[in-house]
C-alpha positions as CSV (number, residue, x, y, z in Angstrom):
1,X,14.5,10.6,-3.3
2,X,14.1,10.3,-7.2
3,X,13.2,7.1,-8.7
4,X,15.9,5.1,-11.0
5,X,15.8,5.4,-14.4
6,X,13.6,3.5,-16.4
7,X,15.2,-0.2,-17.1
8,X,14.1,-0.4,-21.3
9,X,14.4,-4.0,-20.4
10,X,11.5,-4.2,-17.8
11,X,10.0,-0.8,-18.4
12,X,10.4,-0.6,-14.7
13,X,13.0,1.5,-12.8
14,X,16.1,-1.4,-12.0
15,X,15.9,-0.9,-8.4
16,X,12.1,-0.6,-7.4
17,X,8.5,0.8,-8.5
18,X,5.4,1.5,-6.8
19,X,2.9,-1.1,-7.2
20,X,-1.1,-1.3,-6.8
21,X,-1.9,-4.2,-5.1
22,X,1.6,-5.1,-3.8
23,X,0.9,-3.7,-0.1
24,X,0.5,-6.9,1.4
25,X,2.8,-7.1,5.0
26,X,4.7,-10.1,3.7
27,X,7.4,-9.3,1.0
28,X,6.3,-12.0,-2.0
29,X,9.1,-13.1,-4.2
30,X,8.2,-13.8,-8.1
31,X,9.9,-16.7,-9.8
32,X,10.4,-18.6,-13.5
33,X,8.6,-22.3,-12.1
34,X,9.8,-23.9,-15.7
35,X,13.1,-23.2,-14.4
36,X,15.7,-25.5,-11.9
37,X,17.8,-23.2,-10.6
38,X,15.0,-20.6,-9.6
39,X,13.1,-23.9,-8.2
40,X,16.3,-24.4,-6.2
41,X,16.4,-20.7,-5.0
42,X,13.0,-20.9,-3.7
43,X,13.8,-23.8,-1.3
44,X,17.0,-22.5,-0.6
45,X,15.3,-19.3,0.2
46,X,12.5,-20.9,2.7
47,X,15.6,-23.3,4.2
48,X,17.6,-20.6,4.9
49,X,15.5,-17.3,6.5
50,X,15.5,-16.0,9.8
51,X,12.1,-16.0,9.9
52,X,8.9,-17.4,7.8
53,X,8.6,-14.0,6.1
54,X,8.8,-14.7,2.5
55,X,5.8,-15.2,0.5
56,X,6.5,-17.3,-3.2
57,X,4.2,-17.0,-6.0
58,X,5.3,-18.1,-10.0
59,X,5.6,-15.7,-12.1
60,X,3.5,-17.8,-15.0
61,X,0.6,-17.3,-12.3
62,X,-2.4,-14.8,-12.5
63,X,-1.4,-13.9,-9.2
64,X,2.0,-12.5,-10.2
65,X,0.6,-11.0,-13.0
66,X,-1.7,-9.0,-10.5
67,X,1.5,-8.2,-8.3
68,X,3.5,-7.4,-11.5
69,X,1.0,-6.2,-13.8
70,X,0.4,-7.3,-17.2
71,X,0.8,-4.5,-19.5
72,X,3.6,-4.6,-21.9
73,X,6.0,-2.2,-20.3
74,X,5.6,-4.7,-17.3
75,X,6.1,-7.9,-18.7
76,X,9.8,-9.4,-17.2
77,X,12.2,-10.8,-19.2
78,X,12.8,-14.5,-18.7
79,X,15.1,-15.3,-16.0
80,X,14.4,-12.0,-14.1
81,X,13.5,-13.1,-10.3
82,X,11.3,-10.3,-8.8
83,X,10.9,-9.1,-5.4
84,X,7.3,-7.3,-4.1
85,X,6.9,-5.7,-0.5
86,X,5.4,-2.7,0.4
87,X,4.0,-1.2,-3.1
88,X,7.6,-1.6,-4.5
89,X,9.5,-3.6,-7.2
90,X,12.7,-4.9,-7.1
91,X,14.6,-6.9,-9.8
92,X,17.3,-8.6,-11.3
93,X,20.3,-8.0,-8.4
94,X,18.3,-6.0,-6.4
95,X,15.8,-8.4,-5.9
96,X,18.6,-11.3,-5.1
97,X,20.4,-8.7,-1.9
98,X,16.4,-7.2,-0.4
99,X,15.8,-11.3,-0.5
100,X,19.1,-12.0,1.4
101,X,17.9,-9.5,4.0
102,X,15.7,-12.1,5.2
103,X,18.8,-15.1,5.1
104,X,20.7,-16.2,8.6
105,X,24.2,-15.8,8.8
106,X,26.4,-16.2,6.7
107,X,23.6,-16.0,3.8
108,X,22.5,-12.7,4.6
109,X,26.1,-11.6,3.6
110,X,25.7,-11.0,0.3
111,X,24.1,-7.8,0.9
112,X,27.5,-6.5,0.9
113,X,27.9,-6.9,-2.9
114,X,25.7,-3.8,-2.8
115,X,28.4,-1.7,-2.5
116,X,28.8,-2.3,-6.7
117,X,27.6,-0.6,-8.9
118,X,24.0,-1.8,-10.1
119,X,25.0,-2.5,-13.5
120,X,28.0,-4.4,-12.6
121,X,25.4,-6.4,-10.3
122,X,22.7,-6.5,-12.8
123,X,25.3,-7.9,-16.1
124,X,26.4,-10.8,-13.6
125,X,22.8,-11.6,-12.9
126,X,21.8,-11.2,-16.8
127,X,25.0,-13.6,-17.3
128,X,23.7,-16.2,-14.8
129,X,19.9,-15.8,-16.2
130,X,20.8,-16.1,-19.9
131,X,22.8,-19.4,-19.3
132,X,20.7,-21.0,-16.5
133,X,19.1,-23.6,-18.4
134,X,22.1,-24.7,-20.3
135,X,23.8,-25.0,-17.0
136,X,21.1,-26.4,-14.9
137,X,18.6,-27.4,-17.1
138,X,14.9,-28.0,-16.9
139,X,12.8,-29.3,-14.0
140,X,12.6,-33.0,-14.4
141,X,9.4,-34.9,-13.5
142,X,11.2,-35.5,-10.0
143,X,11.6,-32.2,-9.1
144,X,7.9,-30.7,-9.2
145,X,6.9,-27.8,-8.1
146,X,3.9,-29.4,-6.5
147,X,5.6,-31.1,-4.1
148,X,7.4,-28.2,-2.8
149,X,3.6,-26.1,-2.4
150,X,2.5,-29.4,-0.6
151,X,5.9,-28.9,1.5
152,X,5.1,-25.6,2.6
153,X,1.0,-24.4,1.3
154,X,1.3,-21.5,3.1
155,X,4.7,-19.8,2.0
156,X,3.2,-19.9,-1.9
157,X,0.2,-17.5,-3.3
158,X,-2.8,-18.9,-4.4
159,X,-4.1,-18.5,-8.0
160,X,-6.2,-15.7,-7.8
């Protein structure tokens, strides 16, 4: 099976790449910390799996820069929530449905949206991550990310 096309955006293919050092057995899920609403995913995310699978790590972290890479053709655009597990990429919409693989019922629904067409996916998601602070604004001193590492210490990748 051939890869996607390269995403000029990312300088990744738009579905998935092969990744050194992503070969962990737990699927790790890369997120904007200076942002609310990917704050909120997170803990919806953890509140909602079937199962404790779902590693987290800040993408403002060394560590996601080793998952991620650092180079320039690998550096995501803000907003862009990225998925790692097994060697492999997966952003923007794809990232959102293999992350809703690991949801219960009814959550785990959305992977039906994968029947449309990735760009239709990935302009709804560039919609939602272009407007997500005006809409939801900044984390507020209240809602630190500490406390949610405290929550759960073992769900979130250490600094490395």
């Amino acid at each position: 099976m051939a890869e996607p096309p390269p995403d000029p955006a990312f300088g990744q293919p738009t579905a998935s790449s092969t990744v050194p050092g992503t070969q962990a057995a737990r699927p790790v899920v890369l997120f904007d910390a200076d942002c609310r609403l990917c704050r909120a995913t997170v803990a919806f995310l953890i509140r909602h799996e079937r199962a404790p699978n779902l590693m987290f790590c800040p993408l403002q972290s060394p560590a996601a820069r080793q998952i991620a890479g650092d180079g320039p053709n690998t550096a995501a655009p803000e907003g862009t929530l990225i998925l790692a597990d097994s060697g492999r990429l997966r952003v923007r919409s794809d990232a959102v449905l293999e992350a809703a693989r690991h949801l219960r019922a009814p959550w785990r629904w959305v992977r039906l949206t994968a029947v449309l067409p990735r760009r239709w996916r990935d302009r709804l998601y560039g919609w939602i991550a272009r407007n997500r602070m005006r809409w939801f604004g900044r984390p507020s001193a209240d809602d630190r990310l500490d406390a949610l590492i405290k929550r759960f210490p073992a769900r979130f990748l250490p600094d490395r």
